[in-house]
C-alpha positions in Angstrom: 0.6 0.0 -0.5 3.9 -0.8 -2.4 6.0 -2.9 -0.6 9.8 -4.2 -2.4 11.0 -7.8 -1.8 14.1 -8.6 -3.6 14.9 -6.0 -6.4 11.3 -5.4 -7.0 8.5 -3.7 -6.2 4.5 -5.1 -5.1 1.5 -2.6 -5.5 -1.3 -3.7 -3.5 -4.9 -2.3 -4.5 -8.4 -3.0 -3.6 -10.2 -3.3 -6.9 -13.8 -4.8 -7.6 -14.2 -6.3 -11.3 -17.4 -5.7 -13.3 -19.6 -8.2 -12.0 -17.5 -9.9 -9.4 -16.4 -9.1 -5.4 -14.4 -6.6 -4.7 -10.5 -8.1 -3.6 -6.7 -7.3 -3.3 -5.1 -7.1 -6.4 -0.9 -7.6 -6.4 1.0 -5.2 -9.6 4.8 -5.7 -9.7 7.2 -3.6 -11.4 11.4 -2.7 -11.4 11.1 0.7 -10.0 9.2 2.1 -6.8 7.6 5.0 -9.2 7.9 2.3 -12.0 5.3 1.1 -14.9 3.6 -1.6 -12.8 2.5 -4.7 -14.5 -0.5 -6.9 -13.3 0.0 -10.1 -11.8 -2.6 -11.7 -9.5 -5.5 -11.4 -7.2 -4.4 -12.1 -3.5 -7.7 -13.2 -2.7 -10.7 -15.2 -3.0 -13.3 -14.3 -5.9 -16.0 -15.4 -4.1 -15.3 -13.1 -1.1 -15.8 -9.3 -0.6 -11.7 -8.1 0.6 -9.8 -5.2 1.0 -7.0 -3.4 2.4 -4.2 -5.7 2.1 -0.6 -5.5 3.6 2.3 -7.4 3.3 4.9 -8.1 6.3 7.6 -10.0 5.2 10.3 -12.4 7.4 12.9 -14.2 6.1 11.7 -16.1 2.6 7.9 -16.1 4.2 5.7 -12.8 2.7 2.5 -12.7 5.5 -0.4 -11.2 3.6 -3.2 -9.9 6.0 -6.4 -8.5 4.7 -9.7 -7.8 5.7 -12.8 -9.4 4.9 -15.9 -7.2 4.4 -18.7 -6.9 7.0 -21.1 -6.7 4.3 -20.3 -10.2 3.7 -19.5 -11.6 7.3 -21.7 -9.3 8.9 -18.8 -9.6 11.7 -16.2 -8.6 9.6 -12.6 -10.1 10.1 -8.9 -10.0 9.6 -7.0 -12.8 8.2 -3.7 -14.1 7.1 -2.2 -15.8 4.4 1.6 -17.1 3.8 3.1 -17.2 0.4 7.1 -17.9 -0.2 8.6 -15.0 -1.6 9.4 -16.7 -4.7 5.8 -17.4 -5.8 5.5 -14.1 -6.3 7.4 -13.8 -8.8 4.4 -13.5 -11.7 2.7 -11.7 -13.9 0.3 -11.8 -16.5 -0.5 -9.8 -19.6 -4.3 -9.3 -19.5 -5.1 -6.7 -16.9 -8.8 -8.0 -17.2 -7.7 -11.6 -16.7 -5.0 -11.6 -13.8 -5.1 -15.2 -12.1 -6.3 -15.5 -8.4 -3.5 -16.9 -6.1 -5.4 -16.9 -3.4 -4.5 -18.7 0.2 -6.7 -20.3 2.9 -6.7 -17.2 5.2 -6.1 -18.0 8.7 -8.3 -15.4 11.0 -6.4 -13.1 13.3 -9.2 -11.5 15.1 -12.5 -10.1 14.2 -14.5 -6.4 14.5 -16.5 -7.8 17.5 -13.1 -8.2 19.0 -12.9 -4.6 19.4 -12.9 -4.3 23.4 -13.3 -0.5 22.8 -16.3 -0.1 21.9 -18.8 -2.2 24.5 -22.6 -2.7 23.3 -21.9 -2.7 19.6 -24.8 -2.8 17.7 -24.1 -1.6 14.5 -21.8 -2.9 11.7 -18.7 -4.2 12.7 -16.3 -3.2 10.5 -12.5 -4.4 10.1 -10.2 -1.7 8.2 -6.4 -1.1 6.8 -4.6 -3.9 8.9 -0.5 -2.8 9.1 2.2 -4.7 10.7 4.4 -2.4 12.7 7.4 -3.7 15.2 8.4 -1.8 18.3 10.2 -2.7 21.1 10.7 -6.4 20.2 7.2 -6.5 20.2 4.8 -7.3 16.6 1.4 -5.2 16.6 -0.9 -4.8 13.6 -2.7 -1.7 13.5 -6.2 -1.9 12.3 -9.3 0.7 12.3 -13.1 0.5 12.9 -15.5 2.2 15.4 -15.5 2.7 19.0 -17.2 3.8 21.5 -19.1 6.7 20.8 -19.2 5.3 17.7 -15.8 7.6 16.1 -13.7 5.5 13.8 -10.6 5.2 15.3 -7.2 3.6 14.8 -6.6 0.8 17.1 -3.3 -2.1 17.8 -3.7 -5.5 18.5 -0.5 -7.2 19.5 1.0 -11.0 18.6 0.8 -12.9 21.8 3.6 -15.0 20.7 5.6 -12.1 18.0 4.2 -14.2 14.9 2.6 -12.4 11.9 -0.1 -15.3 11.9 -0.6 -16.0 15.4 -2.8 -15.2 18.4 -3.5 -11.3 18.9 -4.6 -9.9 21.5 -6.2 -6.0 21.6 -3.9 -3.6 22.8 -5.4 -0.1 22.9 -6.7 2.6 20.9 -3.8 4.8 18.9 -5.6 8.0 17.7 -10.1 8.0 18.2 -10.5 11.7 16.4 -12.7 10.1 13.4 -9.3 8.8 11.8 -7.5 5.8 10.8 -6.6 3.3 8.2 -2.9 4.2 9.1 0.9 2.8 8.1 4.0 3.2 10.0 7.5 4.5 8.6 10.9 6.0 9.2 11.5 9.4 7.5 14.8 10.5 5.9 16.2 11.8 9.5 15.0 8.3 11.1 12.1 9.5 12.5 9.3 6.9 13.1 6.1 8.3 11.8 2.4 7.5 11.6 0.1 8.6 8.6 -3.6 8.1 8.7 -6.4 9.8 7.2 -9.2 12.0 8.9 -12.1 12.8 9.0 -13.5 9.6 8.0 -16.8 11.5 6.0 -16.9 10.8 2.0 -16.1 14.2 0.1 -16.8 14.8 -3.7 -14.6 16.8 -5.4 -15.0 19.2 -8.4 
């Protein structure tokens, strides 16, 4: 995801370093198609985390992330709150990018998932994405249903903060897609982009 705050521009990537957990790595740079420079790792070193978002109020930036099933078994969604201006970094070793990470707060986790009843297998937490709509503050999230489909689902701040209580609020799309963000086109459209199916292809 690249997300600008201020005049400049944050690339968020899952990476996993030779011999360490895989995390959310932050990249900064001037320009939205810019040369992106390395900053920090957004969270812990010790964990397994991906698929990180930032939703930004006022001077606050709300991370939320996931943290892997294959660590928690259960696997969750949390949130961490950095000012806007500690993100203001970088760092000149690619291999050696300082971890910033925050005390995540936990939004919900996979067993949460209301839609799928009996779950047995892993319960997996993917692509969280803050979307407003009607005065309302959802974050979208994916993982398997019933049937066992991976499907796109919204939970929904109970009280319209980005690190508060959320409750589930329904499935969006169940046709083996997911890991979606929300935007408004060039005609001010509001659009939704996913990806589907959810199988592992090999090119070339």
């Amino acid at each position: 995801e690249i997300h600008k705050i201020g005049n400049k521009y944050f690339l968020l990537i899952t990476l996993r370093p030779k011999g360490g957990k895989r995390g959310v790595y932050m990249f900064v740079s001037e320009r939205a198609d810019g040369d992106y420079k390395p900053a920090a790792r957004l969270t812990p070193t010790g964990q397994n985390c991906l698929d990180g978002t930032f939703f930004i109020r006022g001077e606050k930036v709300y991370f939320a992330y996931c943290r892997e099933y294959t660590d928690v078994k259960d696997g969750q969604i949390l949130c961490s709150v950095f000012d806007a201006n500690e993100l203001n970094i970088s760092c000149a070793d690619p291999d050696d990018m300082p971890c910033i990470a925050r005390e995540g707060k936990l939004l919900f986790k996979g067993s949460d998932n209301v839609f799928r009843p009996a779950l047995t297998r892993q319960k997996v937490t993917d692509g969280p994405f803050y979307v407003e709509d009607k005065g309302a503050l959802y974050l979208l999230w994916s993982t398997h249903i019933a049937g066992g489909d991976y499907a796109l689902l919204a939970a929904r701040s109970v009280n319209g903060e980005p690190d508060g209580e959320f409750i589930q609020a329904g499935v969006i799309y169940k046709k083996d897609g997911g890991h979606a963000m929300a935007f408004t086109d060039g005609q001010g459209k509001r659009r939704l982009v996913l990806h589907t199916p959810n199988v592992r292809t090999i090119f070339g």
